[in-house]
PAFITOR-174409 format. One line per 4 residues: number of its first residue (from 0); their letters; for each residue x negated, y negated, z negated of N, C-alpha, C. Coordinates in pm, 1 decimal. Example, Ala and Ser with C-alpha at 12.3 -4.5 7.8 and 13.67 -1.06 7.14 Angstrom:
REM PAFITOR-174409
0 = AS = -1319.0/569.0/-780.0/-1230.0/450.0/-780.0/-1320.0/330.0/-780.0; -1285.0/225.0/-708.0/-1367.0/106.0/-714.0/-1290.0/-3.0/-787.0
This chain:
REM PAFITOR-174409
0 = XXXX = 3045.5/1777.7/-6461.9/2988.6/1904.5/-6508.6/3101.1/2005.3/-6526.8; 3064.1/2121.6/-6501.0/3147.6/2212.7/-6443.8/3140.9/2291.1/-6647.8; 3298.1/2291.8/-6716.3/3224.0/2395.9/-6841.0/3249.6/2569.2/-6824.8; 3146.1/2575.4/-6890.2/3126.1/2709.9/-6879.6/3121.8/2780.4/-7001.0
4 = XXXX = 3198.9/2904.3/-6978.0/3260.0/3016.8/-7097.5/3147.0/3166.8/-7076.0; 3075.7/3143.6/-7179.6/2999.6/3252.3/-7218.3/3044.9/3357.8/-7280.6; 3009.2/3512.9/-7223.2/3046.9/3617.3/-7259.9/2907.4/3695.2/-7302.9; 2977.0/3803.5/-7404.5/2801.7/3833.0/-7462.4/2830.8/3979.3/-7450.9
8 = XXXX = 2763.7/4057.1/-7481.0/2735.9/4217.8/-7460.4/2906.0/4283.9/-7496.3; 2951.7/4214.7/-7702.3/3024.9/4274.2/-7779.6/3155.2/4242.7/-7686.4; 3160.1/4156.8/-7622.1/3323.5/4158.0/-7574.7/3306.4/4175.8/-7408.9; 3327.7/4281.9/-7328.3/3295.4/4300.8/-7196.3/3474.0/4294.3/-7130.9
12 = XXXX = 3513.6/4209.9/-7049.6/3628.9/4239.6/-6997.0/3650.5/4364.6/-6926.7; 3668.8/4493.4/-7011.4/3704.6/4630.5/-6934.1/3833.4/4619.7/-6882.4; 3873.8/4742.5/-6864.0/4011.0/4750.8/-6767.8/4028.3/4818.4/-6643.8; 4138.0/4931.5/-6671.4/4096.8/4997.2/-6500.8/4098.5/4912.4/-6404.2
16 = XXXX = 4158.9/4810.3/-6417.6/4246.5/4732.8/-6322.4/4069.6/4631.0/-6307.6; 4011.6/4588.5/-6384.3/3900.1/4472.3/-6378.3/3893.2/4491.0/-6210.9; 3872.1/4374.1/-6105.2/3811.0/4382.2/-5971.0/3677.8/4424.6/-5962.8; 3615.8/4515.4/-5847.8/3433.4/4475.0/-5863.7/3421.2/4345.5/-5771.5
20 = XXXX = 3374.7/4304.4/-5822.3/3291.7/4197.7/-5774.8/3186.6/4187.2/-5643.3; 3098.6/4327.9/-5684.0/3022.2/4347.6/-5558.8/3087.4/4474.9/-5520.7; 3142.0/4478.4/-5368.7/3183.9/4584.6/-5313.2/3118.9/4607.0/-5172.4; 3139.0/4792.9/-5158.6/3090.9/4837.1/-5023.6/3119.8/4762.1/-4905.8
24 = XXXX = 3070.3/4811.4/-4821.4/3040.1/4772.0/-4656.6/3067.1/4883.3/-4541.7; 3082.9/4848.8/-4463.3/3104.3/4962.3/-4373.5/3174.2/5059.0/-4351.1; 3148.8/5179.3/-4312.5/3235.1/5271.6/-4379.2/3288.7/5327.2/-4476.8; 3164.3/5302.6/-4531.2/3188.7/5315.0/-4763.4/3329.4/5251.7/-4793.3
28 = XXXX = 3342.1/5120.0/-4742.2/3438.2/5025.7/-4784.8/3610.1/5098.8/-4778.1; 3597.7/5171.3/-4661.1/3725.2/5257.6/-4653.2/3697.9/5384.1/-4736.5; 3615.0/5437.1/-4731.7/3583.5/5548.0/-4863.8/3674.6/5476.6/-4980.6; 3588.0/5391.3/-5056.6/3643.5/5313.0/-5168.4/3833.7/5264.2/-5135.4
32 = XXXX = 3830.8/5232.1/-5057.4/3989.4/5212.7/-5050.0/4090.5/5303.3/-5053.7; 4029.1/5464.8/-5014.1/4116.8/5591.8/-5024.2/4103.5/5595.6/-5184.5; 3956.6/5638.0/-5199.1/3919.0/5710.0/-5369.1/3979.1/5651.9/-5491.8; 3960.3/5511.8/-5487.5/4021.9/5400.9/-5595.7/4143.6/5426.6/-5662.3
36 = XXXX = 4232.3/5414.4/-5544.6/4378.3/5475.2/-5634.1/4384.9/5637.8/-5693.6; 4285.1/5724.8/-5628.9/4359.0/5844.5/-5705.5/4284.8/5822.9/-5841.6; 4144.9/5787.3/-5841.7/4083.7/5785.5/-5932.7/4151.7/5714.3/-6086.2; 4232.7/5569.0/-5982.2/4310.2/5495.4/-6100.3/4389.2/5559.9/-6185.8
40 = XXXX = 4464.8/5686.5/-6120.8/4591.3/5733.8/-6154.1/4496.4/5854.2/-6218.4; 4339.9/5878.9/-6262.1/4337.2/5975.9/-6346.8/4258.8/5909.3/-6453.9; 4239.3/5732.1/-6477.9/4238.1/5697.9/-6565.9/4099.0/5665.4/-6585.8; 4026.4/5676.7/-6447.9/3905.8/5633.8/-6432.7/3861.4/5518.0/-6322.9
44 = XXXX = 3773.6/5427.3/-6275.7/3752.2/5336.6/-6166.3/3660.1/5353.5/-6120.6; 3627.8/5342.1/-5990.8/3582.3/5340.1/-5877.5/3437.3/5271.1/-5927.0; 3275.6/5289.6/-5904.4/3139.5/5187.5/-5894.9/3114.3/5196.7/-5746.6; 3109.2/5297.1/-5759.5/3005.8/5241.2/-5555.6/3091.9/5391.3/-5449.9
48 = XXXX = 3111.7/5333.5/-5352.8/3085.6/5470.2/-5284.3/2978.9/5458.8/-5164.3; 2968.1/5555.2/-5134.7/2797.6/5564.0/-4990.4/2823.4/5667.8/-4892.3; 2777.9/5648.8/-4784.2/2778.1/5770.6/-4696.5/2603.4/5754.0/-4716.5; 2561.2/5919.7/-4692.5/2426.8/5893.8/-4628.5/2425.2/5976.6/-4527.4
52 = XXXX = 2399.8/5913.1/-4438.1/2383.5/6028.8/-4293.5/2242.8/6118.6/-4260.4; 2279.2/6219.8/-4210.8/2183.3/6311.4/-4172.5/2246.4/6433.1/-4105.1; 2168.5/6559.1/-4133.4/2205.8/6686.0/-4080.7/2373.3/6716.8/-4096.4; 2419.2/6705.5/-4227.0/2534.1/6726.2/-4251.8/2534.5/6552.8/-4362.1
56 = XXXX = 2629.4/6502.3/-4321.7/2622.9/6358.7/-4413.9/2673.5/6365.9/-4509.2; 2671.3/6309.6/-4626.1/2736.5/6303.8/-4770.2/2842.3/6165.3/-4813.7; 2875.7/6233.4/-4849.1/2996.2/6092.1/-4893.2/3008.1/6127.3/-5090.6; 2949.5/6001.6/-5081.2/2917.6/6013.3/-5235.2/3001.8/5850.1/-5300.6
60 = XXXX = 3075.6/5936.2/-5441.3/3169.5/5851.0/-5482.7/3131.5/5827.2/-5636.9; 3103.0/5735.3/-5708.1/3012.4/5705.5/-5844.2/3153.2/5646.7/-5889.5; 3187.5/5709.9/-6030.0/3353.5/5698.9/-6087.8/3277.2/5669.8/-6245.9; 3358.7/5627.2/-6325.7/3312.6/5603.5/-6443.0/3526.8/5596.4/-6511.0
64 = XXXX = 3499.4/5589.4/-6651.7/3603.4/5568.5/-6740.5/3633.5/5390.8/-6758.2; 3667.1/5324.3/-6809.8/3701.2/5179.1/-6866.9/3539.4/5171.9/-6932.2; 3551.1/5204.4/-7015.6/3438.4/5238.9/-7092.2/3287.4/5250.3/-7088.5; 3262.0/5347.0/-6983.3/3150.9/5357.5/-6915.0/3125.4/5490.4/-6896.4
68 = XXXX = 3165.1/5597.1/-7005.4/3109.7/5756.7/-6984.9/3203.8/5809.5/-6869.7; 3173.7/5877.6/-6868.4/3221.1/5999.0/-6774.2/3102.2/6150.1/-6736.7; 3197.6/6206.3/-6835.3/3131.1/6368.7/-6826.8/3154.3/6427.1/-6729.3; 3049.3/6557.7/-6729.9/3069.8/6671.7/-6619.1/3239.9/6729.5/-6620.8
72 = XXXX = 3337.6/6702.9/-6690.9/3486.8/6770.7/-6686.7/3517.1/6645.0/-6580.2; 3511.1/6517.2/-6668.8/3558.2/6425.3/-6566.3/3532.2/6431.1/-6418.3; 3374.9/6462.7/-6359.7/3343.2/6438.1/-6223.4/3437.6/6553.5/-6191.0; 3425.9/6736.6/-6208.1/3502.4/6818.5/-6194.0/3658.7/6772.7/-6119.2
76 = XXXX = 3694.5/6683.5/-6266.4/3846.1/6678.6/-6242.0/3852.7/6556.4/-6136.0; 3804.2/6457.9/-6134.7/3790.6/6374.4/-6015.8/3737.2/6452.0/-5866.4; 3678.0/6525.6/-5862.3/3662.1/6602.8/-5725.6/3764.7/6657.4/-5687.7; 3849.7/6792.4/-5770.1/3956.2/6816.5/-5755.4/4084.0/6693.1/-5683.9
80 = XXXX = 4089.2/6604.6/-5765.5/4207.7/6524.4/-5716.5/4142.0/6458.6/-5544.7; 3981.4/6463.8/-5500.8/3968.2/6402.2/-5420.4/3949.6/6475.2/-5334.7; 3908.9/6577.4/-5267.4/3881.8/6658.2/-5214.1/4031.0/6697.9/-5078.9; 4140.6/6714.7/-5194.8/4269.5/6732.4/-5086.2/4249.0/6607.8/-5006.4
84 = XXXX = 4263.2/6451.6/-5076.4/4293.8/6398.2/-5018.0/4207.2/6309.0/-4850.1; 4076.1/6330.1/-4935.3/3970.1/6317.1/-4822.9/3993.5/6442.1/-4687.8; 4094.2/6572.3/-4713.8/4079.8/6674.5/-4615.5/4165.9/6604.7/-4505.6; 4275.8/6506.0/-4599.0/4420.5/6507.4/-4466.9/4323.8/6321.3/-4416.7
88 = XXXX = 4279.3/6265.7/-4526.3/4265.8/6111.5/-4429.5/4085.5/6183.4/-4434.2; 4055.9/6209.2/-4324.2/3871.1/6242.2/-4285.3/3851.9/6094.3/-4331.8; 3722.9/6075.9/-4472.3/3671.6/5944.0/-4464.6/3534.5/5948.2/-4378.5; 3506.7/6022.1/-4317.5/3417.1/6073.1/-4213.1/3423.7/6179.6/-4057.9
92 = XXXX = 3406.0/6131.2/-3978.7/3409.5/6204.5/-3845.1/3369.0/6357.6/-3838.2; 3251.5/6358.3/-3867.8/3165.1/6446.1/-3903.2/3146.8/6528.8/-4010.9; 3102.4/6657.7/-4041.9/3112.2/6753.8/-4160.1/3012.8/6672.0/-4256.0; 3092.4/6671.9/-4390.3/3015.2/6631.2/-4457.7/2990.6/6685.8/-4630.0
96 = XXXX = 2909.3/6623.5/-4707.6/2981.4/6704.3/-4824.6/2988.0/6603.5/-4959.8; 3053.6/6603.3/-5012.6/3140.5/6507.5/-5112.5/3046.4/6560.2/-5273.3; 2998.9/6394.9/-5283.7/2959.1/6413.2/-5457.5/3032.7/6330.2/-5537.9; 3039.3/6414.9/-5658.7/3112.9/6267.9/-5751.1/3002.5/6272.4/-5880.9
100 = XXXX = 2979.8/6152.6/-5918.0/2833.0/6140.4/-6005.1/2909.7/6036.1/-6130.8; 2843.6/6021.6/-6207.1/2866.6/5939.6/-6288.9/2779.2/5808.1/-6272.9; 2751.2/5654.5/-6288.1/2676.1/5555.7/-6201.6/2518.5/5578.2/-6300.6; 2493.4/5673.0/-6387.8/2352.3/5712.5/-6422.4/2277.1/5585.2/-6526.1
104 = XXXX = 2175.0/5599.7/-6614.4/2160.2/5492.2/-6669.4/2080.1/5420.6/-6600.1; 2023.0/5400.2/-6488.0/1995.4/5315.9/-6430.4/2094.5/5275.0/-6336.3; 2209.0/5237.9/-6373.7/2356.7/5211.3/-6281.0/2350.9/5101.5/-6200.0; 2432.5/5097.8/-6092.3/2461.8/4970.3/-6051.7/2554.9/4908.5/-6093.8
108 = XXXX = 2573.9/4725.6/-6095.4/2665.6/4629.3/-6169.8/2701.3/4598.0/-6066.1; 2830.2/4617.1/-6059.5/2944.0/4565.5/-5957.5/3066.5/4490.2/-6035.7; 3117.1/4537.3/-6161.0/3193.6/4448.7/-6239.2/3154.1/4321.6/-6338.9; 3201.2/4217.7/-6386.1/3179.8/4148.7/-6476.6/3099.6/4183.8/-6597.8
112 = XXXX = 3244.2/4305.7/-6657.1/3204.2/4370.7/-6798.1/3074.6/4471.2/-6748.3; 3036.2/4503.2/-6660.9/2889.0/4569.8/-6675.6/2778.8/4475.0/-6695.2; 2794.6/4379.0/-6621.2/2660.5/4254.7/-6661.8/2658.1/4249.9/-6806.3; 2817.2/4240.8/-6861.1/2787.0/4169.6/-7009.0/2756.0/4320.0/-7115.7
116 = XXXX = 2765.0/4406.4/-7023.3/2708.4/4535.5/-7122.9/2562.8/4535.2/-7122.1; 2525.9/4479.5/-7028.0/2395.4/4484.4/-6949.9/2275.7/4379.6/-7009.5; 2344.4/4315.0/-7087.1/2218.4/4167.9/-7131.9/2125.2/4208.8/-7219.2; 2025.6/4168.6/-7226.4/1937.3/4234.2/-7271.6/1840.2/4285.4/-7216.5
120 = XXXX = 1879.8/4378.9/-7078.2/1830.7/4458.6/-7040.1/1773.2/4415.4/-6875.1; 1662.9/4498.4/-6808.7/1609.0/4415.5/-6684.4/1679.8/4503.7/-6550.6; 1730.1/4420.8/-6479.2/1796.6/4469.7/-6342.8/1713.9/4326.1/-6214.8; 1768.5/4473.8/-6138.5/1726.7/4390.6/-5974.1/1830.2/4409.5/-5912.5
124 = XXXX = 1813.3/4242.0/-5854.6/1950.8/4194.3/-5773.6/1924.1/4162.3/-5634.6; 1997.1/4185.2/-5532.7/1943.0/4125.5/-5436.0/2080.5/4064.7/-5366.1; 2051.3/3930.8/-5306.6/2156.9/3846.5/-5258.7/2203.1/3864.3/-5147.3; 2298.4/3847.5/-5115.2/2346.4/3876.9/-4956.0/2316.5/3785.5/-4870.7
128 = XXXX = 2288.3/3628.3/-4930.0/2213.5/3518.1/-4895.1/2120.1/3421.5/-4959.3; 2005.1/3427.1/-4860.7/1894.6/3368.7/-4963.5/1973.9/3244.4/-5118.2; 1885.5/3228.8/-5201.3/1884.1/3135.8/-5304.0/1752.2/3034.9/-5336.9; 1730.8/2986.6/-5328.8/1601.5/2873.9/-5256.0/1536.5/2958.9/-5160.6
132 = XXXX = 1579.8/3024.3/-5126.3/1457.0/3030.3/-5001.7/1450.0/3217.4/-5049.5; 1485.6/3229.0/-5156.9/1473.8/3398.1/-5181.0/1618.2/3504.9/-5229.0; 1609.2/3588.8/-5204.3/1716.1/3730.1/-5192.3/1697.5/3844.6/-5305.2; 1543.2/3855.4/-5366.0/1583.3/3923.1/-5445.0/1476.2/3887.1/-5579.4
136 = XXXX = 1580.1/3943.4/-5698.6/1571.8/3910.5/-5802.3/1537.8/4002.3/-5908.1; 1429.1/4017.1/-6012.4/1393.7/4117.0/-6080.5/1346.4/4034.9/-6256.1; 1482.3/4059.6/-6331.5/1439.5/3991.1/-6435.1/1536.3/4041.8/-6557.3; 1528.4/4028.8/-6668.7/1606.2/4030.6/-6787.9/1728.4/3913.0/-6778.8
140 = XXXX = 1853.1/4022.7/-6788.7/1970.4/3983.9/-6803.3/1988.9/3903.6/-6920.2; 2088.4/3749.5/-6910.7/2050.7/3695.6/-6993.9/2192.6/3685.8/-7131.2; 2272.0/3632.8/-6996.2/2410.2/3571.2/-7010.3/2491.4/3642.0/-6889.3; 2587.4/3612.3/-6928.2/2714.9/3653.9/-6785.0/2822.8/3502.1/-6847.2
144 = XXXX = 2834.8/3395.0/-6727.8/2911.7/3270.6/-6788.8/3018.6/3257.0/-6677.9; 3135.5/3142.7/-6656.4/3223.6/3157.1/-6583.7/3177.3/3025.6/-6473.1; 3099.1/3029.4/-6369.1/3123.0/2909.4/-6307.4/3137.1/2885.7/-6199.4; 3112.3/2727.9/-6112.2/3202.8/2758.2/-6033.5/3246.4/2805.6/-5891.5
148 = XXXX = 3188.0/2896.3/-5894.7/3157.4/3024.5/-5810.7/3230.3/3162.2/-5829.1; 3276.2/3153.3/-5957.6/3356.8/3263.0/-6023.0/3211.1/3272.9/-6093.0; 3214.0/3422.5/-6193.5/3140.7/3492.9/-6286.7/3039.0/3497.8/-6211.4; 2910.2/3443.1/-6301.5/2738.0/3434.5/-6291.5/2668.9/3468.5/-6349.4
152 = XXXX = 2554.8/3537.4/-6337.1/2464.4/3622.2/-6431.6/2301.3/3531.1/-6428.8; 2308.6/3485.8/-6589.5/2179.0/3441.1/-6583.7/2049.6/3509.2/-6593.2; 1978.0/3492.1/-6552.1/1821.6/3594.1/-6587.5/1715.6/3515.7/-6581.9; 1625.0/3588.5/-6676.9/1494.9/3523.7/-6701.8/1372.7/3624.5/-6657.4
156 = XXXX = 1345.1/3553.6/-6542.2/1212.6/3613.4/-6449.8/1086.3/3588.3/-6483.1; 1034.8/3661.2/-6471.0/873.4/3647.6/-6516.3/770.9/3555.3/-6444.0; 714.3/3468.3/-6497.8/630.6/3378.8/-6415.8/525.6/3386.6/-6418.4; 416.2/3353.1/-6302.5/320.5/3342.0/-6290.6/188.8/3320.2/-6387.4
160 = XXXX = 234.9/3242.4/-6446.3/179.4/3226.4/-6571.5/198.8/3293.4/-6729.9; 224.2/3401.2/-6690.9/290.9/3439.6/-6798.2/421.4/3430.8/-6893.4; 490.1/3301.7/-6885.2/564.8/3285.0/-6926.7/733.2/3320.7/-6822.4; 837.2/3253.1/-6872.7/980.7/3314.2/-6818.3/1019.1/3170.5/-6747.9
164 = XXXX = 1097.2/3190.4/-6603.7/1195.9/3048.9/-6551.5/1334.1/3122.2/-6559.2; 1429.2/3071.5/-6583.3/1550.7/3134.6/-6534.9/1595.6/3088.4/-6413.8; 1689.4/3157.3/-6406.2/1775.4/3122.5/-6274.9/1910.0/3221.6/-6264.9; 2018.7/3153.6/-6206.6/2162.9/3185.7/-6232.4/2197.8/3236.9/-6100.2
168 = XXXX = 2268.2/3352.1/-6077.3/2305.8/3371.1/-5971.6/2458.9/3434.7/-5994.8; 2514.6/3371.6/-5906.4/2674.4/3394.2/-5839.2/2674.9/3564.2/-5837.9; 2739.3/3599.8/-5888.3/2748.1/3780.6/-5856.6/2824.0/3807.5/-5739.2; 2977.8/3754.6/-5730.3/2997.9/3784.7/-5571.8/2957.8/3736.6/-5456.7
172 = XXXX = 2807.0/3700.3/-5455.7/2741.9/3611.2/-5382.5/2610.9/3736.5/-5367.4; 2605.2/3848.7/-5448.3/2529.5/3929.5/-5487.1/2540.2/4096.7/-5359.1; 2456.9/4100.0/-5310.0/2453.3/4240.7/-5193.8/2467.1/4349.0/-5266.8; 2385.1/4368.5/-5421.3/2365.1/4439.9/-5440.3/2272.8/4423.5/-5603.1
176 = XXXX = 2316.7/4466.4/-5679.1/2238.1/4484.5/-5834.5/2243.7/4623.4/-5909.2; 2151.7/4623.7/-5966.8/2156.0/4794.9/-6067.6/2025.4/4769.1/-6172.2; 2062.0/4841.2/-6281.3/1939.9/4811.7/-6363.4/1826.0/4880.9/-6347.9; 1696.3/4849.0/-6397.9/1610.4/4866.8/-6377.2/1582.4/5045.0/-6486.0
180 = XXXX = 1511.4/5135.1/-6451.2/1489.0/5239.8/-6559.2/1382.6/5225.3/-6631.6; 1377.7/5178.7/-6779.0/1280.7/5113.3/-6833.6/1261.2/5218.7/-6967.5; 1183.4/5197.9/-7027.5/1144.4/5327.4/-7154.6/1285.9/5268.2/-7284.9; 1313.2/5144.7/-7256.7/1367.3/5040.6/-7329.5/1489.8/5120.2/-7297.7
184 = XXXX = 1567.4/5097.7/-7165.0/1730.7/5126.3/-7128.8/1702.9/5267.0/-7125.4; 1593.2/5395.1/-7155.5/1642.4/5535.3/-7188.0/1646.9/5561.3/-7378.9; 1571.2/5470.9/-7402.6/1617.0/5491.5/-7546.8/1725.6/5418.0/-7584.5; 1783.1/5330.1/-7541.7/1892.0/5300.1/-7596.3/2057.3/5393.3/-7505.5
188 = XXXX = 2033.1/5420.4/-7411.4/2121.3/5553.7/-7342.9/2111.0/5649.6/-7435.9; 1975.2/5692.2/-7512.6/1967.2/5844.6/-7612.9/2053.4/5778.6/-7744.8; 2039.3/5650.4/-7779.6/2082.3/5610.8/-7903.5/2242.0/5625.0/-7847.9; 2292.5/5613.6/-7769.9/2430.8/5579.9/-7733.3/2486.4/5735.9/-7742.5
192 = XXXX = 2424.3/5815.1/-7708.8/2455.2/5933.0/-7656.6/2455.5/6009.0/-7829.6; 2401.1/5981.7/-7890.8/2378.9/6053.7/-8061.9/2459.4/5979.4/-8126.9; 2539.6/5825.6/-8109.1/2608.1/5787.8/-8183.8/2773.5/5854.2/-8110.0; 2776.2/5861.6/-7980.8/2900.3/5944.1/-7924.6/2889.4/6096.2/-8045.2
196 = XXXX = 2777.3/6168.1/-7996.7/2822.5/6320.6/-8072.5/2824.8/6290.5/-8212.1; 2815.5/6184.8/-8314.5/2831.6/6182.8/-8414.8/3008.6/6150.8/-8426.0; 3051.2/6074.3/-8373.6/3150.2/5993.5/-8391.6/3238.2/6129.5/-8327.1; 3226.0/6247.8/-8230.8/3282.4/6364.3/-8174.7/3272.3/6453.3/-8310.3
200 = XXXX = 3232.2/6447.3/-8366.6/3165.1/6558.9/-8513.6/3274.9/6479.3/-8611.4; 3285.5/6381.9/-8597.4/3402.8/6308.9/-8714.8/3521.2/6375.6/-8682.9; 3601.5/6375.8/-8512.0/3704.7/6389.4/-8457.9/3762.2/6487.8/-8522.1; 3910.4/6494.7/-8518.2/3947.3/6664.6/-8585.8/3933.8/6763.2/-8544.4
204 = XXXX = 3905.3/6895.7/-8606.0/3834.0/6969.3/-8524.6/3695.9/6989.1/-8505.3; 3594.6/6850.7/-8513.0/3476.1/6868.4/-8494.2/3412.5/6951.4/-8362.5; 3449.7/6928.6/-8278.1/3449.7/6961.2/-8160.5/3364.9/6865.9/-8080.8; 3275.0/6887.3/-8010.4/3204.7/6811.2/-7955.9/3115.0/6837.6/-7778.5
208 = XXXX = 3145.4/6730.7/-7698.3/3149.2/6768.2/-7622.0/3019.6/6789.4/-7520.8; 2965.4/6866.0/-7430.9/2848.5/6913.5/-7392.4/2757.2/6785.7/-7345.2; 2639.4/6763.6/-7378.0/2559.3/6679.4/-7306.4/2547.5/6619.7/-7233.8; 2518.5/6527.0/-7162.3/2515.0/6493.1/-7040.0/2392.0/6555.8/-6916.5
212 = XXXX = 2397.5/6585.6/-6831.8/2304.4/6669.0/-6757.9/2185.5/6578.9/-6705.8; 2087.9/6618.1/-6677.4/1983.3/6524.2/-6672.0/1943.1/6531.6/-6540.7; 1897.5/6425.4/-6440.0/1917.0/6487.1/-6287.9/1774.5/6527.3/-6245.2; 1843.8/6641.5/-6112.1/1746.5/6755.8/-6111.8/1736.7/6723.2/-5921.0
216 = XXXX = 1638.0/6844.0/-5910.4/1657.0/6784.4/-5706.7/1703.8/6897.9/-5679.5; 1794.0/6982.4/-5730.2/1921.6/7076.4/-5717.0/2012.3/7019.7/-5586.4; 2046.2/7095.6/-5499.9/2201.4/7045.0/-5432.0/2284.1/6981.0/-5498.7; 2350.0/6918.8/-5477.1/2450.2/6804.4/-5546.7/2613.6/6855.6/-5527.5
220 = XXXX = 2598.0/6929.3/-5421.3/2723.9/6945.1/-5345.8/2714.7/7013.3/-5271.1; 2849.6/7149.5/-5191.4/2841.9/7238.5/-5109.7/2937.7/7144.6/-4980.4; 2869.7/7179.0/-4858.2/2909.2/7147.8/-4724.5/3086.9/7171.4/-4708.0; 3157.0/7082.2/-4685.9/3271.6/7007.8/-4684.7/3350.3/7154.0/-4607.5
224 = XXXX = 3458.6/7216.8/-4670.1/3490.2/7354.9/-4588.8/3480.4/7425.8/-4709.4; 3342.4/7391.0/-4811.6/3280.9/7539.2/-4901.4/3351.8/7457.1/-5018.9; 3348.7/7528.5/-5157.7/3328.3/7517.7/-5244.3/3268.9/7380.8/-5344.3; 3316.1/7256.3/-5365.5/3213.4/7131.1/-5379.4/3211.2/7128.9/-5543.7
228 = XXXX = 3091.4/7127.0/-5563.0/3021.4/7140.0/-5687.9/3007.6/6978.2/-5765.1; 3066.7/6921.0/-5827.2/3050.5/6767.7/-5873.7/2884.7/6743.6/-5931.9; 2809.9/6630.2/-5950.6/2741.0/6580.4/-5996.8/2779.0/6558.1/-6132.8; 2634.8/6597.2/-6211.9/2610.8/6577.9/-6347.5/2663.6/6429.1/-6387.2
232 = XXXX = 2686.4/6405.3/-6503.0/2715.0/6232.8/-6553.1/2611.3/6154.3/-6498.5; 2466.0/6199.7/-6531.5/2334.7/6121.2/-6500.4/2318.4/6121.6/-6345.9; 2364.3/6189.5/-6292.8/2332.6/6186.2/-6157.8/2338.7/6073.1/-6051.5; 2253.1/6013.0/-6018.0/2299.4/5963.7/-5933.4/2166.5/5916.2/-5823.8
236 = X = 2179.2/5813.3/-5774.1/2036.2/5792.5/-5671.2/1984.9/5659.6/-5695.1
């Protein structure tokens, strides 16, 4: 028997440096390999990056703090530092236009310490290879334990009968996870968000910093050449 070290919500292994676990594909994957370091060096890490193609394609880069926030100054100041550098290495052929978002409270889990922020709460996972016979997964986060697979996230799925089965799945074994948007994970985002401006109201000064923006079907971003406008904290897809 393989032992296994349980981690719970209160202690999440942060760290700019933490690896993700689940990472891009494709072209994204070189996106993420330019963005990562500047982002490191302003003290924030890398969640997902995406192209989506179309008329003019987007290259969209989801940045967060150690922590998890990241405000509208932050995306700002993260566009700025990315913008030069995406002009001299093109992470795209084609005109495109660049968002930087914050990963939104329905985020995706690509690190360790997000699962274990995450328990409690219901996300869908889907595997990059079946697990008896199935790929995707929609259940309450249970545990995040160490085994031997590396770091595994337990969940308890809803059964047929009403009642719960669990089942454990390998995260870097994982295509793809993000939580679910539940009435549950927006009230506890509002509770998070009123205990930040309280604890900003303590700070010296009492200075406190603007809201987080709530997402809208506004442009996200001006066409690669113009002017690029960052994404709200909440923003994302």
């Amino acid at each position: 028997m393989v032992e296994r070290t349980p981690r719970n919500a209160a202690e999440p292994a942060d760290g700019l440096d933490e690896a993700r676990l689940i990472e891009d594909s494709g072209a994204a994957e070189r996106v993420g390999r330019i963005a990562a370091p500047v982002l490191r060096d302003l003290g924030y890490r890398l969640v997902r990056a995406k192209i989506s193609s179309g008329s003019t394609a987007t290259v969209q880069i989801m940045a967060e703090r150690p922590d998890g926030a990241m405000s509208i100054e932050d995306c700002e100041r993260a566009s700025q530092a990315l913008s030069p550098v995406f002009d001299v290495d093109e992470p795209v052929s084609q005109a495109y236009r660049l968002e930087i978002s914050s990963p939104g409270i329905d985020r995706p889990l690509t690190r360790e310490s997000d699962f274990a922020r995450a328990i409690g709460c219901e996300a869908r996972v889907e595997m990059a290879a079946p697990i008896d016979g199935r790929k995707r997964f929609r259940g309450r986060l249970i545990s995040v334990a160490s085994g031997p697979d590396g770091p595994a996230a337990r969940m308890a799925l809803a059964a047929d009968d009403g009642g719960e089965s669990e089942v454990e799945l390998p995260i870097r074994a994982m295509a793809e996870a993000r939580l679910v948007l539940t009435d549950e994970l927006i009230r506890a985002a509002l509770r998070r968000e009123k205990a930040a401006l309280k604890e900003a109201r303590r700070a010296p000064g009492g200075k406190t910093r603007p809201a987080p923006r709530r997402k809208t079907n506004e442009p996200k971003a001006a066409a690669r050449g113009a002017a690029k406008t960052p994404l709200g904290p909440d923003q994302g897809d």
